[in-house]
PDB file of N, H, CA, C and O in Angstrom:
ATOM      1  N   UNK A   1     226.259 115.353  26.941  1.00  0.00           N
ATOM      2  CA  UNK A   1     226.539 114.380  27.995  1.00  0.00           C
ATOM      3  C   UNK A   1     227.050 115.147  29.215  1.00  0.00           C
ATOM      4  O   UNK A   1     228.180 115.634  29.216  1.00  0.00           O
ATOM      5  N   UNK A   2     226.391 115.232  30.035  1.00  0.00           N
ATOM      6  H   UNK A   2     225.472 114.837  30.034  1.00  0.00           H
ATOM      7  CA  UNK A   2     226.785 115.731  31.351  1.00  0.00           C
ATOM      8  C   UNK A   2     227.837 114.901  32.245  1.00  0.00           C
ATOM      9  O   UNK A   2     228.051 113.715  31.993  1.00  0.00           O
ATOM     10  N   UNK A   3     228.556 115.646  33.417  1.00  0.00           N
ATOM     11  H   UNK A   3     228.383 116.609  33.622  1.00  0.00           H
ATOM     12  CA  UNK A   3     229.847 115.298  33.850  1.00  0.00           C
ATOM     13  C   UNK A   3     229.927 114.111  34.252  1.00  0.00           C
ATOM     14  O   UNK A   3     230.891 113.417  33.927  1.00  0.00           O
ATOM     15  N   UNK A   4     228.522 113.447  35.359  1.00  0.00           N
ATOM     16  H   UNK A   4     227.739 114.010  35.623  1.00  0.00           H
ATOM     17  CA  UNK A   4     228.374 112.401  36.022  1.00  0.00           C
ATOM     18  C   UNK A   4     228.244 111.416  34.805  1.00  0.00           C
ATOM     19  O   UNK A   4     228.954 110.413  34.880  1.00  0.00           O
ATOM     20  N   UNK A   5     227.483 111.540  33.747  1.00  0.00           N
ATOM     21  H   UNK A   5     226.906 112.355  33.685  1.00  0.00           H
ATOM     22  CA  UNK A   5     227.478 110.303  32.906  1.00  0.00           C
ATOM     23  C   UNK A   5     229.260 109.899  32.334  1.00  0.00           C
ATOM     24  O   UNK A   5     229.751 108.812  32.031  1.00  0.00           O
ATOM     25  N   UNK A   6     229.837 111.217  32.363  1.00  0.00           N
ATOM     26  H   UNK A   6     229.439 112.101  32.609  1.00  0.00           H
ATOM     27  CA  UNK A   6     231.113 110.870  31.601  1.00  0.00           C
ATOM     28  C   UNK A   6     232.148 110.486  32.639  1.00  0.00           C
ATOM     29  O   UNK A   6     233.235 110.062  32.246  1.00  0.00           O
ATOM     30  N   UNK A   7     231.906 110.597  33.873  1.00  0.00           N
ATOM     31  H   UNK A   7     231.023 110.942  34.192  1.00  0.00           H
ATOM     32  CA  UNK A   7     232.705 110.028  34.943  1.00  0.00           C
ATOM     33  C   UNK A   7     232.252 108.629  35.032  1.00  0.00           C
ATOM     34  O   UNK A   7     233.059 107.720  35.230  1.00  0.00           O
ATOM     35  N   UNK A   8     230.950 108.420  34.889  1.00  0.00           N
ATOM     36  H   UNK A   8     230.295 109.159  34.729  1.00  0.00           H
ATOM     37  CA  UNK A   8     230.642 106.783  34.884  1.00  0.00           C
ATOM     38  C   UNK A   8     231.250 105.591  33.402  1.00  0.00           C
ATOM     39  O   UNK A   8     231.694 104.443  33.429  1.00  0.00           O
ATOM     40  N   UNK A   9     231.061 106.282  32.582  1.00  0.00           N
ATOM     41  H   UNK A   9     230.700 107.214  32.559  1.00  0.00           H
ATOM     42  CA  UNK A   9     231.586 106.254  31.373  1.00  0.00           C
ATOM     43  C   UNK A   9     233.337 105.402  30.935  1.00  0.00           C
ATOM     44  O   UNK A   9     233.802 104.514  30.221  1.00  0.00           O
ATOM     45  N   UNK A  10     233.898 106.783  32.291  1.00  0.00           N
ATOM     46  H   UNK A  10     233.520 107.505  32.872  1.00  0.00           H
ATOM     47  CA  UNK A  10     235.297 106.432  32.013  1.00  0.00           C
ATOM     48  C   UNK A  10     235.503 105.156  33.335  1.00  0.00           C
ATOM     49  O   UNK A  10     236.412 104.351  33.135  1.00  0.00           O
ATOM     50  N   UNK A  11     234.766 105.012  34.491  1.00  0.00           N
ATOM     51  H   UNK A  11     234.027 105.666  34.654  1.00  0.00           H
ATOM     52  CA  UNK A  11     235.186 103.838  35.129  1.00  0.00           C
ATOM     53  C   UNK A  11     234.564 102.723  34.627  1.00  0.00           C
ATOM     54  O   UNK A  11     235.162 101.761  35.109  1.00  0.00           O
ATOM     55  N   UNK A  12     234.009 102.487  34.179  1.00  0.00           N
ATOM     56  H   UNK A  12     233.524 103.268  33.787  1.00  0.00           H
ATOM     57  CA  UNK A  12     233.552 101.388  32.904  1.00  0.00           C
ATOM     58  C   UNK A  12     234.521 100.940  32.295  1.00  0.00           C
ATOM     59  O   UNK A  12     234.758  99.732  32.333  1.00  0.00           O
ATOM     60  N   UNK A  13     235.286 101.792  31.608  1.00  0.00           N
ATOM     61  H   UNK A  13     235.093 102.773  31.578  1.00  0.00           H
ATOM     62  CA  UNK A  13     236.478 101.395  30.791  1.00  0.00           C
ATOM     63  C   UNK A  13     237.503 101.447  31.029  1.00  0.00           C
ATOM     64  O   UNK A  13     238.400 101.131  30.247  1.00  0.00           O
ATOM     65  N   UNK A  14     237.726 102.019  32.622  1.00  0.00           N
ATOM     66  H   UNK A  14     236.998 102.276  33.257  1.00  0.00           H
ATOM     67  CA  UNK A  14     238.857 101.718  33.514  1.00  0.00           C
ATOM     68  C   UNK A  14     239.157 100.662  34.050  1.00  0.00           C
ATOM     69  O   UNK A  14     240.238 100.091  34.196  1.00  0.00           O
ATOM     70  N   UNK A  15     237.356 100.237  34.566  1.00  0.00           N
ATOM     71  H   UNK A  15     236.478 100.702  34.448  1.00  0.00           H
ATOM     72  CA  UNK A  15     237.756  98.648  34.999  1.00  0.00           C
ATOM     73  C   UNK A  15     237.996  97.631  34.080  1.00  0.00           C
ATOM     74  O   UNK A  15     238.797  96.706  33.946  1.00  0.00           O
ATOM     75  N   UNK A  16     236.840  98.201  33.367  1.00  0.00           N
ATOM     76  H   UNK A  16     236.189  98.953  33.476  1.00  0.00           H
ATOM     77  CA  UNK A  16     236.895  96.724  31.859  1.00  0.00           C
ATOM     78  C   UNK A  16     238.956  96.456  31.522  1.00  0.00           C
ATOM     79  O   UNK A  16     239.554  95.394  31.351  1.00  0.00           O
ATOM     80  N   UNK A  17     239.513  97.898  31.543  1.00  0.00           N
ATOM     81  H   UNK A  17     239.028  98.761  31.682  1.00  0.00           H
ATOM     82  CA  UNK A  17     240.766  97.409  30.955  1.00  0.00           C
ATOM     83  C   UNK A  17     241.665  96.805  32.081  1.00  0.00           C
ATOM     84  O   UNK A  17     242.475  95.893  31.916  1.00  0.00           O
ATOM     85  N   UNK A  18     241.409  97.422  33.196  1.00  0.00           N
ATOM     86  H   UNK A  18     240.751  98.163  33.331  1.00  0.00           H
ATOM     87  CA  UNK A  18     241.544  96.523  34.507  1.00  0.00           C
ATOM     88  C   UNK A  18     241.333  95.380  34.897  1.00  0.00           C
ATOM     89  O   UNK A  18     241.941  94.878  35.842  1.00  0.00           O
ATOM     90  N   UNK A  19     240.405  94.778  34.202  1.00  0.00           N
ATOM     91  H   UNK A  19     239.911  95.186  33.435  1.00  0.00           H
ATOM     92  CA  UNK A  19     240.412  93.083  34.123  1.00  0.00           C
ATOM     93  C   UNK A  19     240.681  92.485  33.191  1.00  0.00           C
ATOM     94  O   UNK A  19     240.756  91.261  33.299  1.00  0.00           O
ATOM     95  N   UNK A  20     240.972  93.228  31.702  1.00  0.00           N
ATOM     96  H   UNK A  20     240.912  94.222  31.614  1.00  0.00           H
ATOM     97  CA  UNK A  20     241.367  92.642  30.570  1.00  0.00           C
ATOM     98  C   UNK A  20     242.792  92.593  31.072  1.00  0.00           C
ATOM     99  O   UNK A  20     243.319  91.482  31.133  1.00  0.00           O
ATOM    100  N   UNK A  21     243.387  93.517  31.390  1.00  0.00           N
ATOM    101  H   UNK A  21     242.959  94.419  31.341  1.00  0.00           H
ATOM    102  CA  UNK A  21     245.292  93.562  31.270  1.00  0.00           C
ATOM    103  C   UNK A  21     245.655  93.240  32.721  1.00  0.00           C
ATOM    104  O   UNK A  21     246.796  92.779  32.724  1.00  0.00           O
ATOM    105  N   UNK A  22     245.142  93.298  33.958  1.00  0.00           N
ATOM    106  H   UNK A  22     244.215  93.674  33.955  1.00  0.00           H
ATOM    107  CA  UNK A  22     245.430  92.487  34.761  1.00  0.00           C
ATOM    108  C   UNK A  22     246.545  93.253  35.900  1.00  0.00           C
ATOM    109  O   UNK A  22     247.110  92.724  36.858  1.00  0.00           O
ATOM    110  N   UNK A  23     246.642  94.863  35.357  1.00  0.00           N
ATOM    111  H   UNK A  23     246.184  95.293  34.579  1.00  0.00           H
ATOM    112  CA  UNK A  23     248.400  95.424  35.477  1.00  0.00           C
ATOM    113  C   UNK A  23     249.017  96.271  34.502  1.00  0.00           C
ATOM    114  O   UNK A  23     248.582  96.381  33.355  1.00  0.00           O
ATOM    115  N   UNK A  24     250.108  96.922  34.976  1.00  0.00           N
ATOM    116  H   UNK A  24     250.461  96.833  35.908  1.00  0.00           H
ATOM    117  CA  UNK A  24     250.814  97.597  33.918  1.00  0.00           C
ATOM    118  C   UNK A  24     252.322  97.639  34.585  1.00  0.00           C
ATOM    119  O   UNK A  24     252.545  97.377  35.766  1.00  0.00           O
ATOM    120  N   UNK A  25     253.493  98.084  33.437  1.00  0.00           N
ATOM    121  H   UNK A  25     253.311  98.297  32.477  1.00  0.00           H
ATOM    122  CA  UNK A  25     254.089  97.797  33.957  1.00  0.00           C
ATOM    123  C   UNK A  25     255.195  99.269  33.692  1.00  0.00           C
ATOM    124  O   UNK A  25     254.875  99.719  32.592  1.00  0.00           O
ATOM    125  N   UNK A  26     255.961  99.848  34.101  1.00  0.00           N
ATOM    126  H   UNK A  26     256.220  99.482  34.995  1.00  0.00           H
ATOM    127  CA  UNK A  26     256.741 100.905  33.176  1.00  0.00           C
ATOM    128  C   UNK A  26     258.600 101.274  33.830  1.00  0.00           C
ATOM    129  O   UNK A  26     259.002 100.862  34.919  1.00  0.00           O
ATOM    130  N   UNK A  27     259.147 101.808  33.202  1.00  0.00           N
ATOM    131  H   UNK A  27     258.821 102.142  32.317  1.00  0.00           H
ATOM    132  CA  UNK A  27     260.503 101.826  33.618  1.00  0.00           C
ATOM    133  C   UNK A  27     261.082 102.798  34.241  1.00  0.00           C
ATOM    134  O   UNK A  27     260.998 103.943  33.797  1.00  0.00           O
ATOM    135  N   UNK A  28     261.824 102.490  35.463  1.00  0.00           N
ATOM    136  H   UNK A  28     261.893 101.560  35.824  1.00  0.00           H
ATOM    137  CA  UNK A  28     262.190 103.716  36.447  1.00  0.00           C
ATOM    138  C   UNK A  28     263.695 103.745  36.355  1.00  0.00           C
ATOM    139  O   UNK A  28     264.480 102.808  36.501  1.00  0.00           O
ATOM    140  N   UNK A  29     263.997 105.313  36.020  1.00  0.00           N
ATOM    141  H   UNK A  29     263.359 106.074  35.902  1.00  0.00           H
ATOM    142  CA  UNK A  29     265.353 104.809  36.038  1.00  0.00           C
ATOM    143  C   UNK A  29     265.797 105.786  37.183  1.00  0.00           C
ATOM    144  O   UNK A  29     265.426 106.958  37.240  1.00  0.00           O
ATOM    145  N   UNK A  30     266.909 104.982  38.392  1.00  0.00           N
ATOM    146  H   UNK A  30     267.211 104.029  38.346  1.00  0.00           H
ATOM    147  CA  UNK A  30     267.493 104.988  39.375  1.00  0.00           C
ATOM    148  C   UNK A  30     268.969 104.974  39.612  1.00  0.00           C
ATOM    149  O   UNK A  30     269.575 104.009  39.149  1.00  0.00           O
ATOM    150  N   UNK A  31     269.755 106.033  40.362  1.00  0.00           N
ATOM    151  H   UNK A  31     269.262 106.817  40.739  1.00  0.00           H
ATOM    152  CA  UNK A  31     270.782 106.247  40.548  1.00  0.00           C
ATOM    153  C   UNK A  31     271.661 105.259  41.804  1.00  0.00           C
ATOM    154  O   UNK A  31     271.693 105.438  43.022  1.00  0.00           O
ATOM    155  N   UNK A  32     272.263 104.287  41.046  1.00  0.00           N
ATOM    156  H   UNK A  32     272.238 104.141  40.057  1.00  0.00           H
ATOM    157  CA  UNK A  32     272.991 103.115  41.823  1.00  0.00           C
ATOM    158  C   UNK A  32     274.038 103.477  42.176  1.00  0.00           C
ATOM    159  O   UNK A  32     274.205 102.854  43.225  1.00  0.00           O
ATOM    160  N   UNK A  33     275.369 104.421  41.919  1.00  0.00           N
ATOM    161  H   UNK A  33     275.233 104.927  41.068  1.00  0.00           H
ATOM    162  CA  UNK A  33     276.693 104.442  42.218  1.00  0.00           C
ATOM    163  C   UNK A  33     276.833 106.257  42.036  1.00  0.00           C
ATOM    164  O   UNK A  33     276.944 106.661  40.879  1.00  0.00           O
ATOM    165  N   UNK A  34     276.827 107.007  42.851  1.00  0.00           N
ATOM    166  H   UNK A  34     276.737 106.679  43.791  1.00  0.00           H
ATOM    167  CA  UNK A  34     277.725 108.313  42.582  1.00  0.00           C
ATOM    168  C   UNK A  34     278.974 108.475  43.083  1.00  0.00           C
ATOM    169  O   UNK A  34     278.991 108.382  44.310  1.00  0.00           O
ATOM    170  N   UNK A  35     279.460 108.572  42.850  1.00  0.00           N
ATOM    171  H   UNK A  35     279.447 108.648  41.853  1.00  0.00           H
ATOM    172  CA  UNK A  35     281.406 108.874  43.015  1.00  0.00           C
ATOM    173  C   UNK A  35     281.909 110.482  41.980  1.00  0.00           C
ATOM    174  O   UNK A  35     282.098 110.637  40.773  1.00  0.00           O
ATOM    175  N   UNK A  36     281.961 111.189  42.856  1.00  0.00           N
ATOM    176  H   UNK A  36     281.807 111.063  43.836  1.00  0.00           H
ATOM    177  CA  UNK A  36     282.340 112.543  42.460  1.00  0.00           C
ATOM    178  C   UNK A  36     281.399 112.925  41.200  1.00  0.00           C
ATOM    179  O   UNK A  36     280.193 113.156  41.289  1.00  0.00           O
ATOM    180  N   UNK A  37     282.316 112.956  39.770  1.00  0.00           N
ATOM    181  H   UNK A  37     283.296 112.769  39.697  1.00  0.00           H
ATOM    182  CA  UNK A  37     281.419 113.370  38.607  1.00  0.00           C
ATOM    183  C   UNK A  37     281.510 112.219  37.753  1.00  0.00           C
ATOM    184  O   UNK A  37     281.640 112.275  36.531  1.00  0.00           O
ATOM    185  N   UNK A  38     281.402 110.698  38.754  1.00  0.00           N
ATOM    186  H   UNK A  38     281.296 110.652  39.748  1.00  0.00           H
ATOM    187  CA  UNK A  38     280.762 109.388  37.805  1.00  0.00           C
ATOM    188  C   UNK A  38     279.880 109.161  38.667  1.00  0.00           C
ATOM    189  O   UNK A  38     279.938 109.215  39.896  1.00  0.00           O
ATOM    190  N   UNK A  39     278.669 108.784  37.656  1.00  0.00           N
ATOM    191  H   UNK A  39     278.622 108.740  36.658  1.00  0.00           H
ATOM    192  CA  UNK A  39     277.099 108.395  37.920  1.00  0.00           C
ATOM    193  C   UNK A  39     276.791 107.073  37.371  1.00  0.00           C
ATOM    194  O   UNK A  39     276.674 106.988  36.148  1.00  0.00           O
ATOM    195  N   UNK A  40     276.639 105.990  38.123  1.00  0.00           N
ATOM    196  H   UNK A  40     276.734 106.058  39.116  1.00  0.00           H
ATOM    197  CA  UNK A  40     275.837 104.776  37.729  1.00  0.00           C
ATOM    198  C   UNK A  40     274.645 105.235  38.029  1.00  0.00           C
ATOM    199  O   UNK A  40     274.339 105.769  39.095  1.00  0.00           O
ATOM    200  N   UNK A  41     273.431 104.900  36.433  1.00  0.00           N
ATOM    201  H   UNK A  41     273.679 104.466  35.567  1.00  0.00           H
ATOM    202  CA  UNK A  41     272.302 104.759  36.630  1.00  0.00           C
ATOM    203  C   UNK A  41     271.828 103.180  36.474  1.00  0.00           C
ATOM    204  O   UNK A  41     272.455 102.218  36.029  1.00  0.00           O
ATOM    205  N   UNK A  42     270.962 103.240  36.819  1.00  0.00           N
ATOM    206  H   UNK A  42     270.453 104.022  37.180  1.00  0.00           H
ATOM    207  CA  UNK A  42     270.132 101.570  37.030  1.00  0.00           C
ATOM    208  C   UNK A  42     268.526 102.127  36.106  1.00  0.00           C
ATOM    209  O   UNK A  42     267.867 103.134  36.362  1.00  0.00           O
ATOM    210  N   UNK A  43     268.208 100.932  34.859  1.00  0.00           N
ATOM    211  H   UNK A  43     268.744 100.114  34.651  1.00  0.00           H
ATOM    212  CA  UNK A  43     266.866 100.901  34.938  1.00  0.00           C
ATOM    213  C   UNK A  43     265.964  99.940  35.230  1.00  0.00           C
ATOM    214  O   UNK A  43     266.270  98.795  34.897  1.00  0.00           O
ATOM    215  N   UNK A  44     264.769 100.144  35.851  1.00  0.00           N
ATOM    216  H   UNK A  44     264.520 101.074  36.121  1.00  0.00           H
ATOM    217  CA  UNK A  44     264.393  99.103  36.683  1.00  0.00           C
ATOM    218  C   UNK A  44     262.782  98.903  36.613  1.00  0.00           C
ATOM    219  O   UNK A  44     261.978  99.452  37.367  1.00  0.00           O
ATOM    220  N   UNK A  45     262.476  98.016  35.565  1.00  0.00           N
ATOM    221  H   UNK A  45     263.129  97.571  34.953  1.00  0.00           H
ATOM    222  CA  UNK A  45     261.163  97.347  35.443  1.00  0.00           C
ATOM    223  C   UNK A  45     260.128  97.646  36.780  1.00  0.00           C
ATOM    224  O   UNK A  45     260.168  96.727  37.598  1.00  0.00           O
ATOM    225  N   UNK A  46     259.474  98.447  37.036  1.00  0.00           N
ATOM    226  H   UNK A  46     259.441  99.194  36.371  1.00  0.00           H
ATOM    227  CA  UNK A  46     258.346  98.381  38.015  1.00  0.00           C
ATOM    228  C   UNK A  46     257.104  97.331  37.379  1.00  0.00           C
ATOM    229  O   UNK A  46     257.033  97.094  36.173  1.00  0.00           O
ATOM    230  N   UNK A  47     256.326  96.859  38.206  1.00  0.00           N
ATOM    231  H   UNK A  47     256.384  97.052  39.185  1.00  0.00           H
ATOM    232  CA  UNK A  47     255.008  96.083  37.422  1.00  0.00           C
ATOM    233  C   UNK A  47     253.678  96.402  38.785  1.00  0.00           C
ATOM    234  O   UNK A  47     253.752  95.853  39.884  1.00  0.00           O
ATOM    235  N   UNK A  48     252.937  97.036  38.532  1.00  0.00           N
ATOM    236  H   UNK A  48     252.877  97.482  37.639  1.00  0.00           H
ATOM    237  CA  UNK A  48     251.463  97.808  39.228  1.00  0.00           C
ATOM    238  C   UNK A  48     250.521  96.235  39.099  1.00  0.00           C
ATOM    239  O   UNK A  48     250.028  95.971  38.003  1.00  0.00           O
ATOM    240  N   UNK A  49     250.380  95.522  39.958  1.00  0.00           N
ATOM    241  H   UNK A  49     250.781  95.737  40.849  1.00  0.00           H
ATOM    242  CA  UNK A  49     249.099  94.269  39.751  1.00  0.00           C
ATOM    243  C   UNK A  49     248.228  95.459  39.853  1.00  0.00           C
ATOM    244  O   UNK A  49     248.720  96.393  40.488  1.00  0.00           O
ATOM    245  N   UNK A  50     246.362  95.732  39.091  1.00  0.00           N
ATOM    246  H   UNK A  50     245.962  94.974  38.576  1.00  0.00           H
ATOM    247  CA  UNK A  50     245.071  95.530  39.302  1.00  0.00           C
ATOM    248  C   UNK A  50     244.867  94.495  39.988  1.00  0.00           C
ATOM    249  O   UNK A  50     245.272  93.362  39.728  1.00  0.00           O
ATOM    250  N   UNK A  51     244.090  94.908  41.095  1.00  0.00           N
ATOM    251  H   UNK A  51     243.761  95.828  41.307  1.00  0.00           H
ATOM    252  CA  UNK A  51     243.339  93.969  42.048  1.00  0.00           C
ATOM    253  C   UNK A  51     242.042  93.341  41.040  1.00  0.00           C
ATOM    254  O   UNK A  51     241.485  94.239  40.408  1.00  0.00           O
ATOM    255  N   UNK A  52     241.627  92.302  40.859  1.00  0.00           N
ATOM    256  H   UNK A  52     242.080  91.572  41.373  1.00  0.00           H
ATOM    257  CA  UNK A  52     240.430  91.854  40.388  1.00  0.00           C
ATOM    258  C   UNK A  52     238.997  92.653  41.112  1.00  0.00           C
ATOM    259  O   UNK A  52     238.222  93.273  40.385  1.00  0.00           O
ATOM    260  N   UNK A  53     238.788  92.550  42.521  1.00  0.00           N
ATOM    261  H   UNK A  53     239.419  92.046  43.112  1.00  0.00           H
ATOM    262  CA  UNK A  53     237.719  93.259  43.455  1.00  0.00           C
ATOM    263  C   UNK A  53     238.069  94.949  42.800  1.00  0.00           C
ATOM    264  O   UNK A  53     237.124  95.723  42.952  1.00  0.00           O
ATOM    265  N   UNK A  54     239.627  95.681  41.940  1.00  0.00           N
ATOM    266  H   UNK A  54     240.394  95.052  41.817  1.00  0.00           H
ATOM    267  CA  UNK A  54     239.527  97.187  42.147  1.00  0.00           C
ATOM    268  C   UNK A  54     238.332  97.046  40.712  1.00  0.00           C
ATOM    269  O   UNK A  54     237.286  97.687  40.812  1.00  0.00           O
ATOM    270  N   UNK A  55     238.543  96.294  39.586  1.00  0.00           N
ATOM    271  H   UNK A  55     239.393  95.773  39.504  1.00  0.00           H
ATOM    272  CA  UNK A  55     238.453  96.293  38.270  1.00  0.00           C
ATOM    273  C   UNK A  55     236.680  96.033  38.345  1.00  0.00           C
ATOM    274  O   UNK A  55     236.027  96.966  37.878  1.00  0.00           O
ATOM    275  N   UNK A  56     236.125  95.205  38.726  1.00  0.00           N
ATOM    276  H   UNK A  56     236.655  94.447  39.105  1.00  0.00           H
ATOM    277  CA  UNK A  56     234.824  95.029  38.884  1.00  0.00           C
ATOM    278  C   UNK A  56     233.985  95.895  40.039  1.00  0.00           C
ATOM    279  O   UNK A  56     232.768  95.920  40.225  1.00  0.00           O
ATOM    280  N   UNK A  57     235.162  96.669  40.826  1.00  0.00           N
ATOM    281  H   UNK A  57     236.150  96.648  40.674  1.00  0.00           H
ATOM    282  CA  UNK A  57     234.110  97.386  41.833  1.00  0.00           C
ATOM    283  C   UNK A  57     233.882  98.961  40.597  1.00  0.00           C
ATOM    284  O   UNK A  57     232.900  99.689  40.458  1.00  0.00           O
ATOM    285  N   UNK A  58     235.175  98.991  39.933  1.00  0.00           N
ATOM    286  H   UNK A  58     235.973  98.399  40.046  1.00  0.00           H
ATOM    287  CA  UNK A  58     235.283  99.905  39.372  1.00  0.00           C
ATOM    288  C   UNK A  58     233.721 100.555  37.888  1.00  0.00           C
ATOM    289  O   UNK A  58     233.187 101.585  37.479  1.00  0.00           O
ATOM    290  N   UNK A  59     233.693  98.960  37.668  1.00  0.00           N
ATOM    291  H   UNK A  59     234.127  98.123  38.001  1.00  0.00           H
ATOM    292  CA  UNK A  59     232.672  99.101  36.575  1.00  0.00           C
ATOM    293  C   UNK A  59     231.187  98.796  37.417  1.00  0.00           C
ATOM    294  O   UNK A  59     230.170  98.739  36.726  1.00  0.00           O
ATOM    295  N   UNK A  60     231.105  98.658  38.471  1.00  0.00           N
ATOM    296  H   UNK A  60     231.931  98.703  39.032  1.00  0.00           H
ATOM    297  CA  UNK A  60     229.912  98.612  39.267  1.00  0.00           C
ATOM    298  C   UNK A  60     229.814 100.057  39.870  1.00  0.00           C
ATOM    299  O   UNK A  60     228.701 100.280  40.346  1.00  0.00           O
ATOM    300  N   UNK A  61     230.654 101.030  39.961  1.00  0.00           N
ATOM    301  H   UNK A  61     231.558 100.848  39.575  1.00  0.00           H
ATOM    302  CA  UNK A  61     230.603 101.965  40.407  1.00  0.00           C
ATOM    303  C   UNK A  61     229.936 102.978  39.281  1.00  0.00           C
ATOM    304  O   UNK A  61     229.249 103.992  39.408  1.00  0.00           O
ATOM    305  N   UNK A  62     230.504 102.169  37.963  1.00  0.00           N
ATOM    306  H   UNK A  62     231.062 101.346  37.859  1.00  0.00           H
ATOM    307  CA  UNK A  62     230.672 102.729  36.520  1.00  0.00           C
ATOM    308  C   UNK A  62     228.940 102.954  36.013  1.00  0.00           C
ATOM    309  O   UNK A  62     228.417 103.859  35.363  1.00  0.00           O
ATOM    310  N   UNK A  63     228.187 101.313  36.823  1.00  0.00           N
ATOM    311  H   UNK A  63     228.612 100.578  37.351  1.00  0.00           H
ATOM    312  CA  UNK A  63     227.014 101.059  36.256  1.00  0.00           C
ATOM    313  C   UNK A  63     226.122 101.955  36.987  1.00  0.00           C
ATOM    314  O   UNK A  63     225.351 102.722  36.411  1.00  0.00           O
ATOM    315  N   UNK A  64     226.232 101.853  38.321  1.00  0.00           N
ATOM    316  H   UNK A  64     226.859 101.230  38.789  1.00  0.00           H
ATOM    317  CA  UNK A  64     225.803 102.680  39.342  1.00  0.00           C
ATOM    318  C   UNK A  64     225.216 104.217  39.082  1.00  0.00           C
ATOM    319  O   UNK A  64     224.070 104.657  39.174  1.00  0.00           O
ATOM    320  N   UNK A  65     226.371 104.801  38.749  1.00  0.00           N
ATOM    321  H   UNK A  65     227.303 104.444  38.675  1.00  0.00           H
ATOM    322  CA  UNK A  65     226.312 106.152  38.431  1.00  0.00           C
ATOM    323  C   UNK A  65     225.997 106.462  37.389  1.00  0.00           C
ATOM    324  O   UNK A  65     226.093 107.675  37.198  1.00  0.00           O
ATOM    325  N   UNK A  66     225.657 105.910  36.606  1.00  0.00           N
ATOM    326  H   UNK A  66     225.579 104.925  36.761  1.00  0.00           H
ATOM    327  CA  UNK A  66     224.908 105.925  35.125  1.00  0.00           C
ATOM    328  C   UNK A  66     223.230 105.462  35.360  1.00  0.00           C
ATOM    329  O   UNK A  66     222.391 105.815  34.531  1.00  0.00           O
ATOM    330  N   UNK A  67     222.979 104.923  36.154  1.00  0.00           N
ATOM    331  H   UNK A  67     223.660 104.636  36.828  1.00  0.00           H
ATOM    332  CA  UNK A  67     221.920 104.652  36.676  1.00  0.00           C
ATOM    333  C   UNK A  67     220.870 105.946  37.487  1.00  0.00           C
ATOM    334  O   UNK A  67     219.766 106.449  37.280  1.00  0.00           O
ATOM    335  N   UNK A  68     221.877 106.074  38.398  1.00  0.00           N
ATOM    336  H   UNK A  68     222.774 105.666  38.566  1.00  0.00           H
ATOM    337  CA  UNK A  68     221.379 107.170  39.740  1.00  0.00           C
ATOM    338  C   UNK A  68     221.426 108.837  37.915  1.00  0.00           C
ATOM    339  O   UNK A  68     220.658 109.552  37.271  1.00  0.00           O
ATOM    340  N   UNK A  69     222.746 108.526  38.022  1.00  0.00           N
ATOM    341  H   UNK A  69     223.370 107.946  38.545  1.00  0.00           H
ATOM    342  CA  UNK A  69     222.727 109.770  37.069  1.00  0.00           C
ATOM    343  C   UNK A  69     221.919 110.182  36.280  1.00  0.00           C
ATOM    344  O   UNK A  69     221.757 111.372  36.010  1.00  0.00           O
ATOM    345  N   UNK A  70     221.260 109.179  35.773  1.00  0.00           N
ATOM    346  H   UNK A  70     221.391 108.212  35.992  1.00  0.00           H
ATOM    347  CA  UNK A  70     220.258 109.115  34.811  1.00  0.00           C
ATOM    348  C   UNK A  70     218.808 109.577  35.058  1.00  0.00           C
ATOM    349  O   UNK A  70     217.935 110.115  34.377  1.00  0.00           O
ATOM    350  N   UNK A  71     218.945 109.075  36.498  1.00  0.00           N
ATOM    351  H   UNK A  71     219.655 108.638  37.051  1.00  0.00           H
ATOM    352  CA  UNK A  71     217.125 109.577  36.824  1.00  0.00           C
ATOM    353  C   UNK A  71     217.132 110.764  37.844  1.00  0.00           C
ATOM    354  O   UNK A  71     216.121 111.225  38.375  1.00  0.00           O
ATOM    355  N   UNK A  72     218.444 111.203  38.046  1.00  0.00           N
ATOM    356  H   UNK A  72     219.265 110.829  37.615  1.00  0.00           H
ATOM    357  CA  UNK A  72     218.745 112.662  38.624  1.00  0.00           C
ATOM    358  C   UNK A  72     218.174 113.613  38.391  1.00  0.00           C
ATOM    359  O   UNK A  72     217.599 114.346  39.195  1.00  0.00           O
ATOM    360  N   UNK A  73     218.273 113.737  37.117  1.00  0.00           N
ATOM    361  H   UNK A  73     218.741 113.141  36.464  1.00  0.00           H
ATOM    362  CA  UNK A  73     218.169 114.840  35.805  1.00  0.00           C
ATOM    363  C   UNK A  73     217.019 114.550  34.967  1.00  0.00           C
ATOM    364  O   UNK A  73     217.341 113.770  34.071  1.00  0.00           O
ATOM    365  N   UNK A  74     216.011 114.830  34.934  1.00  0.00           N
ATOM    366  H   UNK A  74     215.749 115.463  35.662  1.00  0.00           H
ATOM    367  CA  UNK A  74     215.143 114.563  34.239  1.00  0.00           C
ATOM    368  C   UNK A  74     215.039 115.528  32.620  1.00  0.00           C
ATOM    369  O   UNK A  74     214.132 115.296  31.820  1.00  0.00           O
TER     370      UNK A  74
END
């Protein structure tokens, strides 16, 4: 499998999971209070939306290049 098929490959299943999950979400942890040698940390839920248009351009890009790729290379 050559590079272009496996780059098309993986945005296929970038978008597909991009419209299945909608988002992700993960935990940042952040320094709220320093005072000499006491440290308040804070942890703090971030959440990333997927755009619907990133997730379907993504697997059209996916189909695309599996297409072109395909008749590139004979």
């Amino acid at each position: 499998m050559n590079a272009i098929k496996l780059v098309a490959v993986a945005l296929i299943v970038v978008g597909a999971l991009g419209l299945a999950y909608g988002g992700f979400s993960y935990t940042k942890d952040t320094t709220a209070v320093k005072l000499g040698p006491i440290e308040l940390s804070v942890r703090e839920k971030e959440t990333v939306n997927i755009p619907l248009w990133a997730g379907i351009g993504a697997i059209l890009a996916g189909g695309l290049l599996l297409v072109v790729g395909g008749r590139g290379r004979s």
